[in-house]
C-alpha positions in Angstrom: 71.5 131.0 103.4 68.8 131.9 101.1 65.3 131.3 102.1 63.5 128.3 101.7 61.2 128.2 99.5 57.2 126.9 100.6 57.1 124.5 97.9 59.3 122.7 95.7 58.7 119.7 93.1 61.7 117.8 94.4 63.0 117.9 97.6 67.0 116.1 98.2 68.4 115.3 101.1 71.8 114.5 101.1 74.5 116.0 99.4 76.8 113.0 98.7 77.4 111.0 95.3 73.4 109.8 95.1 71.8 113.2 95.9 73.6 115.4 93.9 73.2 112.8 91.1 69.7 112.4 92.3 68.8 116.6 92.2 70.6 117.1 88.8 68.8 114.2 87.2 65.4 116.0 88.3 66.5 118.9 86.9 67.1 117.6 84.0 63.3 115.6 83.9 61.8 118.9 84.2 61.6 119.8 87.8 61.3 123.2 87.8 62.1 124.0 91.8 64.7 121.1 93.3 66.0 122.1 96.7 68.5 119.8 98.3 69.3 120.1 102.4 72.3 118.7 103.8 72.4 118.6 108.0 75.6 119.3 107.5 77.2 123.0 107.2 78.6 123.7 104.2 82.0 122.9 105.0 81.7 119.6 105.0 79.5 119.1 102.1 79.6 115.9 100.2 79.2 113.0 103.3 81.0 109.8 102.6 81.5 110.7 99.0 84.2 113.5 99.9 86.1 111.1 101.7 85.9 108.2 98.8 88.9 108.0 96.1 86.3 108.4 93.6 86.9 104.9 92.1 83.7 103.6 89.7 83.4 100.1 88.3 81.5 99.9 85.4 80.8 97.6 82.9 83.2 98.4 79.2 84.2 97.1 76.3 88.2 98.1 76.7 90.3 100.7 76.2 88.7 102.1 73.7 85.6 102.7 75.5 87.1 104.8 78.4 89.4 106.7 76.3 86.3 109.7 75.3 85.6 110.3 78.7 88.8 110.5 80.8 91.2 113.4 80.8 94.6 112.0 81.6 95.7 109.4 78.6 98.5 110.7 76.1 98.0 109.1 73.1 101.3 107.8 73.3 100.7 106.8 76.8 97.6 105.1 75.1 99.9 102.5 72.9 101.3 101.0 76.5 98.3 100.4 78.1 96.4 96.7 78.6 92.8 97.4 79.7 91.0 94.2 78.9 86.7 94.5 78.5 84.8 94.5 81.9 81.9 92.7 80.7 78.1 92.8 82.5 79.4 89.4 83.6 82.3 90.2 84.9 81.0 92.8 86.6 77.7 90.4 87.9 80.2 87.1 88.9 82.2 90.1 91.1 79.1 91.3 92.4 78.1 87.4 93.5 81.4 86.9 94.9 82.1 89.9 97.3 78.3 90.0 98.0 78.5 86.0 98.4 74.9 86.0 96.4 73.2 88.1 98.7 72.8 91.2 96.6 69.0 91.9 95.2 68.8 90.8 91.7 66.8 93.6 90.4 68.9 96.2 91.9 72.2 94.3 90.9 70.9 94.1 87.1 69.9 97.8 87.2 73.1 98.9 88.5 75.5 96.4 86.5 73.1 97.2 83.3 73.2 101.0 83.5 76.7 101.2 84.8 77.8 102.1 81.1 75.5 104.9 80.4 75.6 106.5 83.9 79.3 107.4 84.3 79.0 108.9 80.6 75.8 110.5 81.8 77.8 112.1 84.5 81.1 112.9 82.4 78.4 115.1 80.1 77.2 117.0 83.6 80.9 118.2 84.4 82.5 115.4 86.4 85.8 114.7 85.1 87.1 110.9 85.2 90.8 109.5 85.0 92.0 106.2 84.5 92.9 105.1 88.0 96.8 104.5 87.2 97.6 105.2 90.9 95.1 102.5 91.9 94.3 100.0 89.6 97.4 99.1 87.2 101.1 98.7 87.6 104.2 99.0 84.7 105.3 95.6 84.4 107.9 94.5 81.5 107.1 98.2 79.9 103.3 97.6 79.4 100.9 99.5 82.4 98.3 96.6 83.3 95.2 97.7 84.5 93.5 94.4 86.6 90.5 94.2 89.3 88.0 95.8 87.3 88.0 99.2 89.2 89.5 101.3 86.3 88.3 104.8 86.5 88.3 107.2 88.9 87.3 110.9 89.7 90.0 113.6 89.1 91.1 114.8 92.6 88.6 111.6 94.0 85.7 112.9 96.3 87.0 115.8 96.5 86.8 116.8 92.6 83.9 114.9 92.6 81.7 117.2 95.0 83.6 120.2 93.4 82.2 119.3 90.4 78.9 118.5 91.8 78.4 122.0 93.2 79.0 123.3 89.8 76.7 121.3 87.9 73.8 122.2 91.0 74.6 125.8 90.6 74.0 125.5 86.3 70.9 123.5 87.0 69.5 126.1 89.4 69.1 123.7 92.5 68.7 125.6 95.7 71.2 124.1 98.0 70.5 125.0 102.3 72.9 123.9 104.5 72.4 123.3 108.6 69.1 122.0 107.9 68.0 118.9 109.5 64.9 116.7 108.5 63.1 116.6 111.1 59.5 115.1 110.0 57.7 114.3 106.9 54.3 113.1 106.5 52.0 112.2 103.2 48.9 114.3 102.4 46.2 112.3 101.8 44.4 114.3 99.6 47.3 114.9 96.7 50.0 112.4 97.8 52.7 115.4 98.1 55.0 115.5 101.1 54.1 117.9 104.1 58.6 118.3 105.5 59.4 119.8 108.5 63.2 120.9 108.2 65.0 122.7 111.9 67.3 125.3 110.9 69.2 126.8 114.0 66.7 125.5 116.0 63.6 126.8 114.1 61.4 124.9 112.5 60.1 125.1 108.6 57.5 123.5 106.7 57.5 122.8 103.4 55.7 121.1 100.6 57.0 118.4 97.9 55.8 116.8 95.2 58.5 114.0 95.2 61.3 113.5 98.5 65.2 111.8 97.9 66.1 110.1 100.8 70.0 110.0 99.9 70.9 111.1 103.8 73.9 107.9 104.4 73.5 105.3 106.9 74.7 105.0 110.5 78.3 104.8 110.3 79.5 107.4 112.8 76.8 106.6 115.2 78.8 104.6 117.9 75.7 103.4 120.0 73.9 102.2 116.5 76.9 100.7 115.6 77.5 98.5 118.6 73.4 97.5 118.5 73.0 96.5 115.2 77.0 95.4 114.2 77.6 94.1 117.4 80.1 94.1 120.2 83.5 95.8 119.4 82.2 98.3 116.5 81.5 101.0 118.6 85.6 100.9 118.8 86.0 101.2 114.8 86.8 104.6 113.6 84.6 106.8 111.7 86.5 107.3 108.0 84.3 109.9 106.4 81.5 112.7 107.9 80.5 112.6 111.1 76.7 113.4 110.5 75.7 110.4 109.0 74.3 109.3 112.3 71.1 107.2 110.8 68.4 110.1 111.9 66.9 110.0 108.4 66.7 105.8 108.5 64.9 106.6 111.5 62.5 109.0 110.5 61.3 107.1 107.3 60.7 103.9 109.2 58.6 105.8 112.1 57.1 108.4 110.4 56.3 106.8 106.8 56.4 103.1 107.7 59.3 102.5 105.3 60.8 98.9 106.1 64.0 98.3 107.2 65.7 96.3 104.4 69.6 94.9 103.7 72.4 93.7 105.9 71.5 94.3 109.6 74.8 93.7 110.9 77.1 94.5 107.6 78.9 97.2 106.5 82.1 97.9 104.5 85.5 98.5 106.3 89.0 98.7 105.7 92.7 99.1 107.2 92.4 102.4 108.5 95.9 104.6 109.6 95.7 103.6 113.8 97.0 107.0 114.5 94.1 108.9 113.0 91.0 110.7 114.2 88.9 108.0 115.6 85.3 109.9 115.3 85.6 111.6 112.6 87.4 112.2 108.8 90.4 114.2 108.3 89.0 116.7 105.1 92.7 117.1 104.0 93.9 113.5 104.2 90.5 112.0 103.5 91.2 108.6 101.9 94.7 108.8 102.2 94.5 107.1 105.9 92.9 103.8 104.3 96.5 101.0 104.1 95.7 98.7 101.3 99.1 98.0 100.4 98.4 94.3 102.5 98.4 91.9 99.6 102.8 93.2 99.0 103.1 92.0 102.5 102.0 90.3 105.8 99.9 91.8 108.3 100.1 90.4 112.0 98.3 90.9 115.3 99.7 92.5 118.4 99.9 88.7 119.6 102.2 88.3 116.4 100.1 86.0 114.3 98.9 86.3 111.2 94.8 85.9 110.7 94.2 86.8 106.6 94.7 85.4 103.9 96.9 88.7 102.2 97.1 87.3 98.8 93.7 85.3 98.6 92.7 87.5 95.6 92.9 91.2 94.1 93.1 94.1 96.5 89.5 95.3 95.6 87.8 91.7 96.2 89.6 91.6 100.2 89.9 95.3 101.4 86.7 95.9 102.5 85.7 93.0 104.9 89.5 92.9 106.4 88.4 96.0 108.1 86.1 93.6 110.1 88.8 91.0 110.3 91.2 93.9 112.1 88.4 94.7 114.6 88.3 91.0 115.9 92.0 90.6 116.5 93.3 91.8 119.9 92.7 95.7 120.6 91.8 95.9 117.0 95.0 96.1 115.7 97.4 94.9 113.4 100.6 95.8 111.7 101.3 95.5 108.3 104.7 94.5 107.4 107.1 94.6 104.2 110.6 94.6 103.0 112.3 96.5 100.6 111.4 94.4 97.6 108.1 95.8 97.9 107.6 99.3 99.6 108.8 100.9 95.8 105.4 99.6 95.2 103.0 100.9 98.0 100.8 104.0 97.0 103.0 106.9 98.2 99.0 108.8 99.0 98.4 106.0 101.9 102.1 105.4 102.4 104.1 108.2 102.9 106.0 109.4 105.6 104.0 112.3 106.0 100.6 110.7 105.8 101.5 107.7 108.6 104.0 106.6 110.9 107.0 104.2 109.4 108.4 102.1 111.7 111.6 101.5 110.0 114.6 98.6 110.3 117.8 96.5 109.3 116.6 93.9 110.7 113.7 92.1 111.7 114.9 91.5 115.1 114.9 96.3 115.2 111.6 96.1 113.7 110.0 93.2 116.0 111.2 96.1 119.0 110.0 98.9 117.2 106.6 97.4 117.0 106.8 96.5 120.5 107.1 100.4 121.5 103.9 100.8 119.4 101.9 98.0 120.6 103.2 94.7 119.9 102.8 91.8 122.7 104.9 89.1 121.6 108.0 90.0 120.0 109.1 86.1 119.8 106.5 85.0 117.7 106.2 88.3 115.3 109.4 86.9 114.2 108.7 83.4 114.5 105.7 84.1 112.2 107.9 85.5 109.8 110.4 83.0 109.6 108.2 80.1 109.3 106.1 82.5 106.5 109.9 82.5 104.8 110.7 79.0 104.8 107.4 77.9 103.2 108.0 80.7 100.7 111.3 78.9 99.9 109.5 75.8 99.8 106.8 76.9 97.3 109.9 78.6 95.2 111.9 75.3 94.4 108.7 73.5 92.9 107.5 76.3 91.1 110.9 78.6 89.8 109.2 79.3 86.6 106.6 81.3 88.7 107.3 85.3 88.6 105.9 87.7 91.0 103.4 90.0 89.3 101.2 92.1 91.3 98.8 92.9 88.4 97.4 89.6 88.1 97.0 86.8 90.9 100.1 85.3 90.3 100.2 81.9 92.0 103.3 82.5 94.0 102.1 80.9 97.8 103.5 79.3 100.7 102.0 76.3 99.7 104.0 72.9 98.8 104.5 69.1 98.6 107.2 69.8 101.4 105.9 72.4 103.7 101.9 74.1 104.0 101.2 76.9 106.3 98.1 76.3 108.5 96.8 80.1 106.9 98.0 80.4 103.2 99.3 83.5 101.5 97.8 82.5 97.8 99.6 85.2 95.7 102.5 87.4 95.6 104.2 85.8 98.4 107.7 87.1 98.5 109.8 86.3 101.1 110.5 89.2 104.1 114.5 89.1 104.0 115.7 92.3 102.5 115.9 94.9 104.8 115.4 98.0 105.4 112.0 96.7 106.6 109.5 98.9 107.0 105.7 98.3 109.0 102.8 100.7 110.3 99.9 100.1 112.7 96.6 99.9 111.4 93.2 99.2 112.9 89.4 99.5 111.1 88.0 102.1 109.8 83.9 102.1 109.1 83.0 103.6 105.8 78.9 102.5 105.9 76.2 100.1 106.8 74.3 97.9 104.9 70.9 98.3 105.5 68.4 100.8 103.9 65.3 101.7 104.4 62.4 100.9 101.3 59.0 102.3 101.3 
């Protein structure tokens, strides 16, 4: 570790998405001495943002748009693409729905406003974007669709991401120490600068700075803070990314600097998370792999056998993150996701291989139902009851509606839902029925990615 300089112009800690972003921006405005700390060692650089799949939605005007800054598009592969616009609007009536109006305005208009100019801002500082094929489009009738508005991604996700973040620190000269916690921070009265007080192995360092980035995470893999301000059960969810983001920094602005405590007190964003995995901490090697989106090709049911979503109530990227939360409120916060071979050619073979979770594999549905009992399933009877009844109002919804074909790319209309039979909890979409075996399910509880409060000073 090199040593710490007395006084810098900007001081960054974190070294996820926002403050590596954060420290090369300063650079770049004519900082002259940025140091960024990280409490972390080096080896797990990056917080959450190592763990993410590096997805950005931005606003664009097409195809045409995207094409100068990502790095994987033939241009024969170019002529069989549909990427329709994702207008500000789009991206705001999005924002309105999966934040149900609660966003703030200002910061929603800078972010949906700026979206355009910041991803090209970091394509020209060395991070390298894709279209998100394995994500966000399927090949249907020959043509690759792109839908959901979440259309680019990082090469290699977080990973490539913070890779290519350490490079672009390194050209901008930003002194990077590792193991160093903030551990106090007060104003001087006199010029406004910031007196920091880092602990490095136990010794503490004081340094000046003209300007301090709080970009340090939330409280995520902080069970106890969890379970106060989420409430009862979240201590249980498992940790999907670094284990340091613990809320210490949170902490520290609101005591020390009288920062308010501003967002979602008990909100955060969650998802189907692998059950087998780690529970406290991320897995550097699998890191988003473990997340099992693949719901809306299927059915997910409790260990009591019931289903409690709506799978197909709209696009995976609108539904994945709160049915994390739904998962944690069903009995022993799991659930098992279920499909039949009509549909597993179409699950991500990144969160669905064999070698990234357990298949429980059939013939039958009756083989599966026992298999899922051996793994955690309480009633066997009405697993399969569930999915007989799911069928039958499939069949139902068919015979009104045969010129209806399945289409995962858009939201395709095929439900349970008829003149002759309604299922007390629709599936809205892409409801196929589960008939063809071999069957195939895997166990799944919640995985915490952050919070949703911040603190503003």
């Amino acid at each position: 570790m090199s040593t710490l300089p007395k006084e810098v112009d900007v001081l960054v800690v974190g070294s996820g998405n926002a403050g590596f972003a954060s420290a090369i921006s300063a650079a770049q405005a004519g900082a002259g001495r940025v140091l960024l700390i990280d409490r972390c060692p080096k080896d797990w650089v990056g917080g959450n943002s190592y763990f993410t799949a590096g997805a950005y939605r931005i606003a664009h005007a097409g195809l045409s748009d995207l094409l100068p800054i990502v790095n994987n598009v033939s241009r024969e592969q170019a002529q069989k693409i549909d990427l329709a616009p994702y207008s500000e609007k789009d991206f705001q009536n999005d924002l309105d729905k999966v934040c149900m109006g609660r966003s703030d305005p200002e910061l929603a208009k800078t972010l949906i406003t700026e979206s355009n100019s910041a991803i090209k801002w970091l394509a020209s500082n060395g991070i390298r974007f894709q279209l998100s094929f394995n994500r966000q489009a399927y090949e249907v009738d020959g043509r690759i669709k792109f839908w959901g508005g979440l259309h680019l991604k990082t090469e290699d996700g977080g990973k490539g991401m913070i890779a290519d973040y350490l490079a672009a620190a390194k050209r901008h000269s930003i002194q990077v120490s590792w193991s160093t916690m903030l551990s106090g921070i007060q104003t001087n009265p006199v010029d406004g600068t910031s007196i920091v007080t880092v602990n490095i192995d136990g010794i503490d360092h004081t340094l000046t700075a003209r300007a301090v980035i709080l970009a340090a995470g939330g409280f995520e893999s902080n069970a106890q803070k969890r379970s106060q301000f989420l409430g009862p059960g979240w201590d249980l969810a498992m940790v999907r990314g670094t284990p340091y983001n613990t809320g210490d920094a949170l902490d520290l602005a609101i005591q020390q600097l009288g920062a308010q405590p501003v967002g979602n007190w008990s909100g955060c964003h969650s998802v189907a998370w692998d059950a087998n995995a780690n529970p406290n901490i991320g897995d550097r090697v699998a890191s988003n792999e473990y997340t099992k989106s693949g719901y809306p090709l299927g059915l997910m049911l409790n260990v009591d056998g019931q289903r409690f979503v709506d799978e197909g109530v709209d696009m995976r990227n609108y539904t994945y993150a709160k049915f994390g939360r739904a998962i944690l409120q069903q009995p022993e916060q799991l659930a098992f996701q279920v499909w039949d071979a009509q549909t597993t050619p179409w699950l991500r073979s990144e969160e669905y291989r064999e070698e990234r979770v357990e298949h429980l594999k059939a013939d039958s549905l009756e083989e599966l139902a026992e298999k899922c009992v051996s793994r955690g399933l309480r009633d066997r009877d009405a697993f399969l009851r569930t999915i007989r009844e799911y069928n039958e109002a499939v069949y139902a919804h068919r015979q009104e509606n045969s010129s209806t074909n399945w289409d995962p790319a858009i939201k395709d209309g095929l439900s349970t839902q008829s003149s002759k039979k309604q299922l007390a909890l629709a599936k809205s979409n892409w409801a196929l029925p589960l008939e063809k075996g071999p069957y195939l399910a895997v166990k799944v509880t919640c995985g915490i990615t952050f919070t949703f409060w911040r603190s503003q000073g």
